[in-house]
C-alpha positions in Angstrom: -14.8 17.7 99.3 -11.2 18.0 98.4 -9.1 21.6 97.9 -8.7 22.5 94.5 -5.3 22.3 93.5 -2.7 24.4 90.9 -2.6 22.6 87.6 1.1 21.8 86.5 2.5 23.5 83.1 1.6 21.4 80.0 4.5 19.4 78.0 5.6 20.6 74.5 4.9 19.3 71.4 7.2 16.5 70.1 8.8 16.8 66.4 8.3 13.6 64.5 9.5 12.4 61.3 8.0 8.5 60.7 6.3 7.0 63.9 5.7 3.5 63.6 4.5 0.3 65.3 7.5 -2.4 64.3 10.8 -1.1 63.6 11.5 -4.7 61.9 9.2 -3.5 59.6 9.7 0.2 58.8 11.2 1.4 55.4 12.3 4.4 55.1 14.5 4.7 52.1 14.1 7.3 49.8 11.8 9.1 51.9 12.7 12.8 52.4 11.3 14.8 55.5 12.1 17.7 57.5 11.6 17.7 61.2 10.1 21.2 62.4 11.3 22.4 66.0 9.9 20.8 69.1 7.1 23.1 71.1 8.1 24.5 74.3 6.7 23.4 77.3 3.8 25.7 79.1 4.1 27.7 82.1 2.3 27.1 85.2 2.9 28.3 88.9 3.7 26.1 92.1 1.3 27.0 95.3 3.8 30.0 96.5 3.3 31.5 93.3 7.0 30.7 91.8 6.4 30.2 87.7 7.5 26.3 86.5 7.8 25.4 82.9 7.1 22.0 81.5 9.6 19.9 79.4 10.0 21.0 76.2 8.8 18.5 73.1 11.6 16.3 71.5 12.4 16.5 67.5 13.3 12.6 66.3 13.7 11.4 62.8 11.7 7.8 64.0 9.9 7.3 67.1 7.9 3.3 67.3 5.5 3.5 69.6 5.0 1.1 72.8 2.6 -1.5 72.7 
């Protein structure tokens, strides 16, 4: 049986305007939006006890996701 470990901070929440799938294909004139703010990242603690934060999210106008 393995030792239970610490669980690391979680990652914020990204900000995203249009996410898309082919950039070749993505449109976006005439299309308004505004990008809220990026979550912070959470807080966790090391096995001394010392707090850690996760990244914060990212706020992007366009984001195409991999394949």
């Amino acid at each position: 049986m393995l030792p239970c470990g610490y669980g690391g901070p979680g990652r914020g929440g990204d900000s995203i305007g249009i996410a898309c799938l082919d950039e070749d294909r993505l449109t976006a004139l005439g299309v308004t939006f505004t990008l809220g703010p990026p979550g912070k990242g959470g807080v966790g603690w090391d096995e001394q006890g010392k707090m850690i934060s996760g990244e914060d999210g990212v706020a992007m106008e366009t984001l195409r996701f991999p394949e």
